[in-house]
C-alpha positions in Angstrom: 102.3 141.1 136.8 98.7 140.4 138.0 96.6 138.5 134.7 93.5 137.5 134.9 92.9 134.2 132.2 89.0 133.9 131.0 88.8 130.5 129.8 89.4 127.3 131.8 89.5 124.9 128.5 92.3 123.5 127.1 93.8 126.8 125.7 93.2 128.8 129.1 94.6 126.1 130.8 97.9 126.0 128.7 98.0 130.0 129.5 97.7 130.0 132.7 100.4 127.3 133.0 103.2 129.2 130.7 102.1 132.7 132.4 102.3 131.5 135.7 105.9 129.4 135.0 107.1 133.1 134.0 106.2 134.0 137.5 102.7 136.2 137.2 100.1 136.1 139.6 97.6 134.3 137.7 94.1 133.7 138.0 91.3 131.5 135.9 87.8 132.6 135.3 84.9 130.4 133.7 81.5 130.1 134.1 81.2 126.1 134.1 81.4 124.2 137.4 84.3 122.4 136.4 87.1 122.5 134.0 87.0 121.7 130.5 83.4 121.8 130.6 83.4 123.0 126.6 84.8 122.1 123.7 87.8 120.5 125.3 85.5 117.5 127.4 85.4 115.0 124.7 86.9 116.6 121.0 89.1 113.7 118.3 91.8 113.1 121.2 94.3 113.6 118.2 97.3 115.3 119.0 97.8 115.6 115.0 100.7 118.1 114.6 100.9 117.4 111.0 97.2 117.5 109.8 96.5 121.3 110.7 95.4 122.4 106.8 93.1 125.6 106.9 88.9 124.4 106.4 88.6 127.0 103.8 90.6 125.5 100.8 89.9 125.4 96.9 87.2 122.5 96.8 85.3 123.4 99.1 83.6 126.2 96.9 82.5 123.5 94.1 80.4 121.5 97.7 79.1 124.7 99.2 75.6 123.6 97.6 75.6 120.1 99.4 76.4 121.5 102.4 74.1 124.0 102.5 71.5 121.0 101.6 72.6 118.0 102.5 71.7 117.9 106.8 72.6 114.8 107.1 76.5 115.3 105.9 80.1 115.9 107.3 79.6 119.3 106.9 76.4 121.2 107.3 76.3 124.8 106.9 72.6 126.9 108.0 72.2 130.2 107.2 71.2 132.9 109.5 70.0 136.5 109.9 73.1 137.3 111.9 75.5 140.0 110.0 78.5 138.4 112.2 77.4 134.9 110.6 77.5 136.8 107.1 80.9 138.5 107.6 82.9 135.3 109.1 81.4 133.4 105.8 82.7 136.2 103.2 86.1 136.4 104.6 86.1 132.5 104.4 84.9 132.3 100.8 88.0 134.5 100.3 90.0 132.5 101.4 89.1 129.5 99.4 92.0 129.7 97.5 95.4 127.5 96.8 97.7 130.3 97.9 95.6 131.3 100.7 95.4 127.3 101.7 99.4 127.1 101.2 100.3 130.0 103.7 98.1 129.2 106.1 99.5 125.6 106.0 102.5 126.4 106.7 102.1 128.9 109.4 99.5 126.4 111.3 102.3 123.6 110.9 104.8 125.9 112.1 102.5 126.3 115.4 102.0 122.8 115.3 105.7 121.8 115.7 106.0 125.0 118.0 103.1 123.5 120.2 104.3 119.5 120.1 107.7 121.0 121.8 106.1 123.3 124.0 103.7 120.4 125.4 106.8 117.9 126.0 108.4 120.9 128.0 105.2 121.2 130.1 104.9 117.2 130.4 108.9 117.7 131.3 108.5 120.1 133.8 105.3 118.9 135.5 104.6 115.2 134.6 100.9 114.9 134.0 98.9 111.7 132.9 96.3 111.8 130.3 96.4 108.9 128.3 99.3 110.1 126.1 100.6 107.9 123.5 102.9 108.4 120.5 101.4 105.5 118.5 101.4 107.3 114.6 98.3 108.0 112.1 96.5 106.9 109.4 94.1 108.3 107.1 92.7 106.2 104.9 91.3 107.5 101.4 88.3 105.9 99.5 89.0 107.1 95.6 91.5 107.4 93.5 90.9 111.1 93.0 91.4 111.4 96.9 94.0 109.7 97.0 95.7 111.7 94.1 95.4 114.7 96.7 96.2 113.2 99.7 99.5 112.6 98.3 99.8 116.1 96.7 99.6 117.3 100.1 102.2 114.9 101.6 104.7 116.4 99.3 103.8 119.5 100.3 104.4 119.3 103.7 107.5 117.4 102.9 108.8 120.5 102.3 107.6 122.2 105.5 109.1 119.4 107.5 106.5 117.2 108.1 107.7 113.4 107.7 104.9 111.0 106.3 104.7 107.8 104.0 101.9 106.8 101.0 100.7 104.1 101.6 99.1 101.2 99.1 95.0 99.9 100.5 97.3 95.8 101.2 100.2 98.5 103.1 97.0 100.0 105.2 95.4 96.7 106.0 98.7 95.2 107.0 99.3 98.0 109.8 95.7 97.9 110.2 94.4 94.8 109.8 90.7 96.0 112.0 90.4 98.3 108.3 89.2 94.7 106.7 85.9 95.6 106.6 86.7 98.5 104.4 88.5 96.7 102.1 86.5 97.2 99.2 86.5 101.0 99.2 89.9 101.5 100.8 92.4 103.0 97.9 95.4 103.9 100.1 96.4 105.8 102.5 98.8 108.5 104.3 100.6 107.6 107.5 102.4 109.8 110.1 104.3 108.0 112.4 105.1 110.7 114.7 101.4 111.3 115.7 99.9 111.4 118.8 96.7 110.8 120.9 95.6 112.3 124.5 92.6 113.1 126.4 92.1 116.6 126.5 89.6 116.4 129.3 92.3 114.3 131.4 95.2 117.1 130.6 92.8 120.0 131.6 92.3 118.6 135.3 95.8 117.9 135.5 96.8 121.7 134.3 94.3 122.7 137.5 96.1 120.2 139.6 99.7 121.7 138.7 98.5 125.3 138.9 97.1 125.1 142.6 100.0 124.1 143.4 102.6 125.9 145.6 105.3 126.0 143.0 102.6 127.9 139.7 99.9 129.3 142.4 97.3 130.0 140.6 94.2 130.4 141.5 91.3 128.7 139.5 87.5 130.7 139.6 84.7 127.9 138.3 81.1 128.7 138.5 82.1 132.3 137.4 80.5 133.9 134.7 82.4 137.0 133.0 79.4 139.4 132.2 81.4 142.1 130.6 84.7 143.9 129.9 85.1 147.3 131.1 86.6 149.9 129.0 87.9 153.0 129.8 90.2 155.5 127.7 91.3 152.8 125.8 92.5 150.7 128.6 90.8 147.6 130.4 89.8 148.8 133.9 87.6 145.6 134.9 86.3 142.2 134.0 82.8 142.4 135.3 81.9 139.0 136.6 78.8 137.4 138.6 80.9 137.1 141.7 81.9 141.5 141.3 84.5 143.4 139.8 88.5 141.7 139.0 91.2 143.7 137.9 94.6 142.9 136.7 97.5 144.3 134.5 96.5 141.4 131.7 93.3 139.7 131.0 93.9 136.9 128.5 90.4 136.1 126.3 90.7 131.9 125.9 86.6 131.8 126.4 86.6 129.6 122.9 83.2 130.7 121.4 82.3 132.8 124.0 85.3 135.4 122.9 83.6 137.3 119.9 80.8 138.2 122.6 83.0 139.3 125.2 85.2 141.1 122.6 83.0 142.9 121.4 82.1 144.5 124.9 85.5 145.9 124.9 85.1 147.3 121.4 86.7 144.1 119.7 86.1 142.6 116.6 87.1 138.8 117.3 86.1 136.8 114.2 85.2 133.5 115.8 82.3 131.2 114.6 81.2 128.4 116.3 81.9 124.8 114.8 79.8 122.0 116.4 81.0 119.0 116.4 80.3 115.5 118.0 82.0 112.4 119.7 81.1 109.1 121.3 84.0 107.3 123.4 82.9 103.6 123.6 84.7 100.9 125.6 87.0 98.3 123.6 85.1 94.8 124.1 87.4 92.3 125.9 89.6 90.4 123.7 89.4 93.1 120.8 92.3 95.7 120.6 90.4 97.9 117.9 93.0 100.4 115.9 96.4 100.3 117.4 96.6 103.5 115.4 95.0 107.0 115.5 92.9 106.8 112.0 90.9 109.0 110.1 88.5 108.1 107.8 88.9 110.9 104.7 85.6 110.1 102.8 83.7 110.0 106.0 85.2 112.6 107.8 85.5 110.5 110.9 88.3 109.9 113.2 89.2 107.4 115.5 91.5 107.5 118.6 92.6 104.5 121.4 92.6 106.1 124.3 93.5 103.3 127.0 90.6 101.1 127.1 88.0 103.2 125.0 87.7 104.5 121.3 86.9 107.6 120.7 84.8 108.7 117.8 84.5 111.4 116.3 83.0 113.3 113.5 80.6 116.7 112.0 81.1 120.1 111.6 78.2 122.4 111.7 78.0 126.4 111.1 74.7 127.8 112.4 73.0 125.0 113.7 70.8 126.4 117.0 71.3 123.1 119.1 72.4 119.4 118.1 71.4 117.7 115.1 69.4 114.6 116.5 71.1 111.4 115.3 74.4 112.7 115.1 75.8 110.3 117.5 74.0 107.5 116.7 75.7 108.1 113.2 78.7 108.1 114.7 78.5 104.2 116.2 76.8 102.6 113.5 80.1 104.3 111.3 82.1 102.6 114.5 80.1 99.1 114.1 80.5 99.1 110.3 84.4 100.2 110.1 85.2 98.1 113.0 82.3 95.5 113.5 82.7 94.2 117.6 85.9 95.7 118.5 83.8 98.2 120.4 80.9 97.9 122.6 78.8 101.1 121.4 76.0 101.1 123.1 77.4 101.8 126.4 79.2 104.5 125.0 79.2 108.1 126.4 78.0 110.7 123.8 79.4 114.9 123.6 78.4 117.7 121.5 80.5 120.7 121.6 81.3 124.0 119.9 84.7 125.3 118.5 86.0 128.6 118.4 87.0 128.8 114.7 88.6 131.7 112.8 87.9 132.0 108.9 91.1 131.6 107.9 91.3 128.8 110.6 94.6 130.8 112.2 94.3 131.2 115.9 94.4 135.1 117.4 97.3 135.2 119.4 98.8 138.4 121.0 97.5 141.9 122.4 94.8 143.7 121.2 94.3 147.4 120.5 92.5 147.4 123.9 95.9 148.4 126.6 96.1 145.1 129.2 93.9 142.8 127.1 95.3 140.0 124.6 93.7 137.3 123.1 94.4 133.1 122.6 91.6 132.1 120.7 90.1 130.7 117.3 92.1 127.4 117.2 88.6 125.5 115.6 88.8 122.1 116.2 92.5 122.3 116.1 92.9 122.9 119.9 94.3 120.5 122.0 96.8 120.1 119.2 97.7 124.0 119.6 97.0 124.6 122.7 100.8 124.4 124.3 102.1 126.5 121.5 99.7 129.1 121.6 99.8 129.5 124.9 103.8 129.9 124.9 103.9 132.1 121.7 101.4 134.4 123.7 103.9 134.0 127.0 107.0 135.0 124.9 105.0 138.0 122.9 104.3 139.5 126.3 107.8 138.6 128.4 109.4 140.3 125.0 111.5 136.8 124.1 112.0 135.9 120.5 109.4 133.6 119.8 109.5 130.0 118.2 107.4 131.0 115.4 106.5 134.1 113.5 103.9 136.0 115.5 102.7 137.5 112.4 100.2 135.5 111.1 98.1 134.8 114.6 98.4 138.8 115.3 94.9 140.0 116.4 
């Protein structure tokens, strides 16, 4: 089958590779000059299979004031005149609820699992080199009350298969003795020692390495922007491009937040809101390891990942914002000096700012659409280098007619 995959981040990528394996003719459109050019060029670097909880839960209703108010907080919510804005925000209100929050728990740790196999299977078949490391995680809690969750949660996901350990604040700062500086506010914390880290930019160029290559050829299109999808009798016909017309049997949306606009040129409703986020990766001084650990900072909403020789940094999530918030990643490296004072030289770090594609139930789209020959693999939020292997293989097997590793149900467009 001829497929045509719109997309060349992290999820597109991860398509291409597990349609291609299957043996279509595959090729890779996107409008940036290189790959991973979006939201997969510098995200958290966490490969965190077990910390895939839906954004809309219970308590956030109770801080939808302060985030409406607050701009210099985690999360920063502006409203717009834009209906689309209006309708994602409704359905996400709704489901602000504990049974809501509980399903989709344990369908996006389902996927999680699904995708941690499915990327050992890639790294298996075609060994690729991205800074991968196995080294565990550990979010660290600031309050009683917090911590009173975080562990209500743990045995939650103990019953979904997820294997983590409470920690006591002397427990944390033995693993992590660097966390001295937080002593005084540090309660406990949660650790998950089958965690991992990667860099998502690094995995992309080595998925366009592997798919040029004789054994997957693929070809990849950069510098090609998709216009339009044309429609006709209910089928796709075209994906109208700046370089002309491409047809195929399958077109494959993975454009992250550029899939609700192309979607809705076929007719397509794709729920999908952008979520900006923000990251510094700053060098590791000589002499200074930093965390040994991937850590994540609960009451600031920051995380921290060792990738070889750098940390990276990162934290924010804002809804409606027209550009970046100035300051943001200054923010960011005076959190980094304070948390971790000298392990990191921060002001030679290398700042980002990028937007993920986020659903309001935080469940990815996976599978065909009404529209005959076009699918979609999109809405995995900030969640997507950590689903990007399973998605991309639940969408493979959907469309080869295998059983799947996970129940296609909740992901179906």
């Amino acid at each position: 089958m001829k497929v045509t995959v719109i997309g060349a981040g992290i999820v597109g990528l991860a398509t291409a590779w597990w349609l291609a394996r299957d043996g279509h003719a595959v090729t890779v459109l996107d409008e940036a000059a290189e790959p991973a050019s979006g939201a997969s060029f510098a995200n958290g670097a966490q490969l965190s299979y077990s910390y895939v909880a839906p954004l809309a839960e219970p308590g956030i209703l109770k801080d939808l004031p302060k985030y409406l108010l607050d701009r210099n907080g985690p999360l920063r919510f502006v409203p717009r005149a834009d209906p689309a804005q209006w309708s994602w925000l409704l359905r996400f209100l709704a489901a602000c609820n504990a049974s809501a929050a509980a399903r989709g728990t344990a369908s996006l740790l389902r996927l999680a699992f699904a995708s941690r196999d499915a990327l050992y299977a890639m790294l298996a078949a075609t060994p690729m080199e991205f800074d991968h490391a196995r080294n565990g995680k550990l979010v660290v809690q600031s309050s009683a009350a917090a911590m009173r969750g975080a562990e209500a949660q743990l045995r939650l996901q103990a019953t979904l298969g997820c294997e983590q350990q409470a920690l006591t604040a002397a427990e944390c700062l033995a693993l992590e003795p660097d966390l001295a500086s937080i002593r005084q506010r540090l309660v406990g914390g949660i650790l998950t020692p089958s965690e991992e880290v990667g860099d998502c930019h690094k995995l992309c160029l080595e998925l366009a390495r592997v798919l040029a290559t004789p054994a997957f050829g693929a070809r990849l299109l950069t510098a090609t922007r998709v216009e339009r999808l044309v429609v006709e009798a209910g089928r796709l016909r075209a994906v109208r491009t700046s370089r002309g017309d491409h047809e195929a049997d399958l077109t494959v949306l993975a454009a992250g937040v550029g899939t609700a606009a192309l979607g809705r040129s076929a007719g397509v409703t794709v729920p999908v809101l952008a979520l900006r986020g923000y990251s510094i990766t700053a060098p590791v001084r000589a002499g200074n390891c930093g965390p040994r650990r991937s850590i994540t900072d609960s009451a600031r909403k920051t995380v921290y990942a060792p990738l070889g020789a750098a940390l990276r940094v990162a934290g924010f999530a804002e809804i409606g914002t027209t550009g970046p918030t100035p300051g943001r990643a200054e923010a960011l490296a005076r959190e980094t000096d304070a948390v971790f004072p000298g392990a990191c030289d921060t002001a030679a770090a290398t700042t980002w700012t990028g937007l993920r594609p986020a659903t309001p139930t935080s469940l990815p789209l996976i599978g065909p659409t009404r529209i005959e020959g076009l699918a979609l693999n999109a809405g995995q939020g900030a969640l997507g280098f950590t689903l990007a292997a399973g998605s991309a293989r639940l969408l493979a097997d959907l469309l080869a007619g295998r059983d799947p590793a996970v129940d296609p149900a909740p992901f179906r467009p």
